[in-house]
N, C-alpha and C positions, 0 to 999 in steps of 0.2 A: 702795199704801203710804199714801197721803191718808187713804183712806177709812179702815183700820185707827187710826192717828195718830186721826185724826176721835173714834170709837167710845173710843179707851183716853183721852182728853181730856176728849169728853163723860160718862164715867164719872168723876173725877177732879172735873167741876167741876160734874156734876149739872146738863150740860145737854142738846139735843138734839143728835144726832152730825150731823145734817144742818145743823142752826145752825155749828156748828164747825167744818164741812169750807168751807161757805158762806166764813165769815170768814176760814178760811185761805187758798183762792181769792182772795177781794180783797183778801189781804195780796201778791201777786202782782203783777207790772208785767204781765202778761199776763193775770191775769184767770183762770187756769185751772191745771188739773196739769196737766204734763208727758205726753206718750203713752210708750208704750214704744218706737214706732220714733223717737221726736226722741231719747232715751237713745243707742239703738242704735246710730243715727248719728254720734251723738259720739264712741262706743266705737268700730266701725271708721275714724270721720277718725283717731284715735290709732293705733290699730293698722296705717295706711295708711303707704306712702311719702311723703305728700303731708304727711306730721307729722314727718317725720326728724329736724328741728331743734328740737321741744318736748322740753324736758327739766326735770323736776322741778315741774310745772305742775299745780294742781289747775283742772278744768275744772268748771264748774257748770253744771249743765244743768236750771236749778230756775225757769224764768220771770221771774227777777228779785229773786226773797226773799232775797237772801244779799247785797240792797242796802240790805237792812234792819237 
């Protein structure tokens, strides 16, 4: 999804999409995107018994950006 995001930005602001992916990256507390199994993970902890008590919760699983 970064990398997509990246290219429809870099188009938009007429720059390099690997400059844009770069800077979205260090807009991150982690420094990086997300894999697909850290998603995964968070989708079966909700889908687990071990979440019985979450309710109505958005969970983010973005490295950090949504502290921005």
């Amino acid at each position: 999804m970064s990398q997509e995001l990246g290219k429809a930005l870099a188009g938009q602001f007429q720059m390099d999409p690997a400059a844009i992916l770069e800077s979205l990256n260090k807009g991150m507390w982690q420094g990086r995107p997300q894999t697909a199994d850290e998603i995964a993970a968070a989708a079966l902890y909700l889908a687990s018994d071990q979440s019985s008590a979450i309710t109505g919760q958005a969970l983010n699983v973005d490295g950090g950006i949504a502290f921005y």
